[in-house]
Wavefront OBJ file of the C-alpha trace (Angstrom):
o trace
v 7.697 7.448 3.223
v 9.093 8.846 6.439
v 6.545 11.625 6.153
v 3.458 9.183 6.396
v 4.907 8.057 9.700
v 4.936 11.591 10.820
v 1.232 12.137 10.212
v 0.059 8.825 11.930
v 2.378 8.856 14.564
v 2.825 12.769 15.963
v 0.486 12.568 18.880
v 1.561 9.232 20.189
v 5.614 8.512 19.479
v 6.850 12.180 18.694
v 10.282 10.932 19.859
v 9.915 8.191 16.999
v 8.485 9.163 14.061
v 9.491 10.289 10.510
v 12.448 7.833 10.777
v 13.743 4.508 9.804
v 13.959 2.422 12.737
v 17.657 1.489 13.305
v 16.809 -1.911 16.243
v 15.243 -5.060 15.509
v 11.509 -5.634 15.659
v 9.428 -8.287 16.379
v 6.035 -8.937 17.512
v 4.158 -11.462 19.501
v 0.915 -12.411 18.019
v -1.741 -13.986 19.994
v -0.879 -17.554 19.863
v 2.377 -16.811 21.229
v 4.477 -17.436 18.162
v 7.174 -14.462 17.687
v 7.001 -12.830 13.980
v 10.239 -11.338 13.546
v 10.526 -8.101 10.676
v 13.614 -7.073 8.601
v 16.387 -6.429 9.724
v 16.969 -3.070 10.052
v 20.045 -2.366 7.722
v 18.074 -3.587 5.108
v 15.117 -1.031 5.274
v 15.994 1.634 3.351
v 17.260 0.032 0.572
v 14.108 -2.516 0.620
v 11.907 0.705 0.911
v 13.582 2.278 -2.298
v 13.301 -1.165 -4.994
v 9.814 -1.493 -3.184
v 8.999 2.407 -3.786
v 10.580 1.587 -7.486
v 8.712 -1.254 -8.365
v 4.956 0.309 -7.858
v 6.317 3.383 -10.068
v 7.390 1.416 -12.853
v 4.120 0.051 -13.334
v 1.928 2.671 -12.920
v 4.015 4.893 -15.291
v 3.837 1.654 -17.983
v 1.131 2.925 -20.511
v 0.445 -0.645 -20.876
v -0.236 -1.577 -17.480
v -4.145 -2.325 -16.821
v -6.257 -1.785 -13.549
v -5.510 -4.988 -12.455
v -1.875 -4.572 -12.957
v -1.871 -1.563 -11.221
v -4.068 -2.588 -8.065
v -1.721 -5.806 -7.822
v 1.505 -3.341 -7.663
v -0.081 -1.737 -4.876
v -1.101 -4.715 -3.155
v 2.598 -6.218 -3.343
v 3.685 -2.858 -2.184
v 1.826 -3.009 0.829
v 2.646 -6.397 1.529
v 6.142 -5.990 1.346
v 5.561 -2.367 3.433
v 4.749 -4.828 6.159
v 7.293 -6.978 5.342
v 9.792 -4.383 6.394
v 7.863 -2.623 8.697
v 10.171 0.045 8.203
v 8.883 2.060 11.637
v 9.325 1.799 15.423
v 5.682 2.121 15.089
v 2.794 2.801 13.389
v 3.543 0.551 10.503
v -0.372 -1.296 10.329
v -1.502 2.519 9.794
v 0.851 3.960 8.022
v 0.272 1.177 5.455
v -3.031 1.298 5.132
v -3.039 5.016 4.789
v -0.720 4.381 1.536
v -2.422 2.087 0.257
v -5.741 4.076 0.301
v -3.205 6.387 -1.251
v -2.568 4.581 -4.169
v -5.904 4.044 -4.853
v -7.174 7.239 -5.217
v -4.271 7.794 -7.028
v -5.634 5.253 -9.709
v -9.374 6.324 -9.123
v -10.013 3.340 -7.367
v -12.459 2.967 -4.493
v -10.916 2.759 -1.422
v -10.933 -0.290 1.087
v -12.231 -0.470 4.544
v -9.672 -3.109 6.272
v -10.837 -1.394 9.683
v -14.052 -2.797 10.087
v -13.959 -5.347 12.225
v -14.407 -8.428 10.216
v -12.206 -7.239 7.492
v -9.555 -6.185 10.191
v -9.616 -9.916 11.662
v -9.268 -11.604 8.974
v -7.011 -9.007 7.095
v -4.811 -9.291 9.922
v -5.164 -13.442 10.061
v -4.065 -13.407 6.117
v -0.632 -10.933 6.671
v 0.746 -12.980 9.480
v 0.183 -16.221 8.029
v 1.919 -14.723 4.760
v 4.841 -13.452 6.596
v 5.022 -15.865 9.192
v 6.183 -18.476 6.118
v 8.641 -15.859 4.766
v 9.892 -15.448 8.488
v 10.393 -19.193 8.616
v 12.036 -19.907 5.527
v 14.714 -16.890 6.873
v 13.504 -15.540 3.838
v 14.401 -11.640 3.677
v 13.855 -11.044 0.262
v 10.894 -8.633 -0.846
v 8.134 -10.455 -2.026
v 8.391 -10.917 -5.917
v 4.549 -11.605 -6.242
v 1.683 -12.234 -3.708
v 0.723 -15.235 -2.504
v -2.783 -16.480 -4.346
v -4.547 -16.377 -0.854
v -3.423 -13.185 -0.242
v -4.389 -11.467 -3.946
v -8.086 -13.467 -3.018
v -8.348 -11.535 -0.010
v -7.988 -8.419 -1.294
v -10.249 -8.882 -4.242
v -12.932 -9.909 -2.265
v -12.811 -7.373 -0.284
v -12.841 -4.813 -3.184
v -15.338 -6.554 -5.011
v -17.511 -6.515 -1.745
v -16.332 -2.565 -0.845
v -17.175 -1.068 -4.218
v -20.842 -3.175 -4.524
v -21.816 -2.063 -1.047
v -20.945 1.569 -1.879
v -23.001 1.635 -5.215
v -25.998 -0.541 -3.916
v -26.332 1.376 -0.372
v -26.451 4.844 -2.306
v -23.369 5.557 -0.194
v -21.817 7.747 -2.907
v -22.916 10.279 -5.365
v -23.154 9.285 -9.161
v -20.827 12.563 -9.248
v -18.313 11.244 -6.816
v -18.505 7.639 -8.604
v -17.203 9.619 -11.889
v -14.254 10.131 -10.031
v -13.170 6.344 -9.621
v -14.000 5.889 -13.287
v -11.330 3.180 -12.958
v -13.194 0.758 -10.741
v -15.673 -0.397 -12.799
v -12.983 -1.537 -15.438
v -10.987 -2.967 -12.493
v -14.505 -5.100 -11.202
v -14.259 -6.407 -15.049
v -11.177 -7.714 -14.703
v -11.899 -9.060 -10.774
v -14.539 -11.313 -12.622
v -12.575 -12.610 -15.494
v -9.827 -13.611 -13.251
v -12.090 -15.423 -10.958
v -13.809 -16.944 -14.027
v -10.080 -18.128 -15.027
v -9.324 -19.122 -11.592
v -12.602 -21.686 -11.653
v -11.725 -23.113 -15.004
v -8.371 -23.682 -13.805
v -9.763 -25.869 -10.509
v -11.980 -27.595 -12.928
v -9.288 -28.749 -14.888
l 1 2 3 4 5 6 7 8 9 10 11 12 13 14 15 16 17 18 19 20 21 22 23 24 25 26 27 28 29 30 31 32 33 34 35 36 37 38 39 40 41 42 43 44 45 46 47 48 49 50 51 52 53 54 55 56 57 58 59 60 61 62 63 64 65 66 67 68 69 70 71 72 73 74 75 76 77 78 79 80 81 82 83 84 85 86 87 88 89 90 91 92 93 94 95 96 97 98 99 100 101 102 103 104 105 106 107 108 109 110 111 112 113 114 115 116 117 118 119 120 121 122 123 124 125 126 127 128 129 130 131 132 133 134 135 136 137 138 139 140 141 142 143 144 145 146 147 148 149 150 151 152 153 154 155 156 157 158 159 160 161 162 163 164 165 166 167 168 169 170 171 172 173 174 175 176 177 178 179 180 181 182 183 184 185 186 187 188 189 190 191 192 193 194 195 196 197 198 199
């Protein structure tokens, strides 16, 4: 992981990068509230079972699209979690993330346009803000419903735009053969999700 900080982070922190940070961080958001991140004797450790976790599913024969996007998803939300960096940590996370979905043929997600950056960034601090609260620094064990929503909205939403814009070759959309089976399973958990508020 070190090495993805490198790559974001040469040109602006070169005194910084590639390493663990070893101080507290915390952040003030725009309402003034502080969010605090993990402590730092806890990173690398946290980074490991995190780093563990996503690699025992994806290896699992058994594990479907949906299993595997949702291991990257908690992956990234406990990346941020940790924030494992002096700096560079929204990035750097991102950048993984897009990593692990090409790694499972899976379209990637723009989270930078604008829109999808607010509210991506309204949905993270409200998640961590209640782990920060509760003094809560265990790892995430699953996401939070709002959270998993988010995300497959904005996939559903990515991958439809792509295909109905002509943004993408039909040779290129071979290549994320996995996305259409992963857009399945988007809809049937929605579909289980409604029958659920019904009831």
């Amino acid at each position: 992981m070190p090495t993805w900080d490198k790559k974001t982070q040469e040109q602006i922190y070169p005194n910084l990068i590639g390493e663990y940070r070893t101080t507290s961080l915390e952040k003030m958001k725009a309402n003034g509230e502080r969010l605090v991140f993990m402590n730092p004797n806890f990173i690398e450790s946290n980074m490991n079972k995190n780093l563990e976790r996503y690699s025992k599913v994806l290896i699992d024969p058994l594990s479907t699209e949906i299993k595997k996007v949702d291991a990257a998803l908690l992956f990234h939300l406990n990346f941020e979690f940790i924030h494992p960096f002096a700096e560079g940590n929204g990035r750097t996370g991102r950048l993984i993330l897009d990593s692990m979905f090409f790694e499972q043929n899976i379209f990637p997600i723009n989270i930078k346009n604008k829109k999808n950056h607010e509210e991506y960034l309204n949905i993270l601090s409200e998640t961590l803000n209640y782990k920060e609260k509760q003094k809560d620094w265990t790892l995430f064990e699953e996401m939070p419903i709002d959270f998993k929503a988010f995300f497959y909205e904005l996939i559903f939403e990515e991958s439809n735009n792509l295909s109905e814009k002509g943004l993408i070759s039909k040779e290129v959309k071979k290549q994320f053969f996995s996305t259409q089976n992963f857009l399945k399973q988007i809809a049937e958990y929605r579909r289980n999700q409604d029958i659920e508020l019904e009831l």
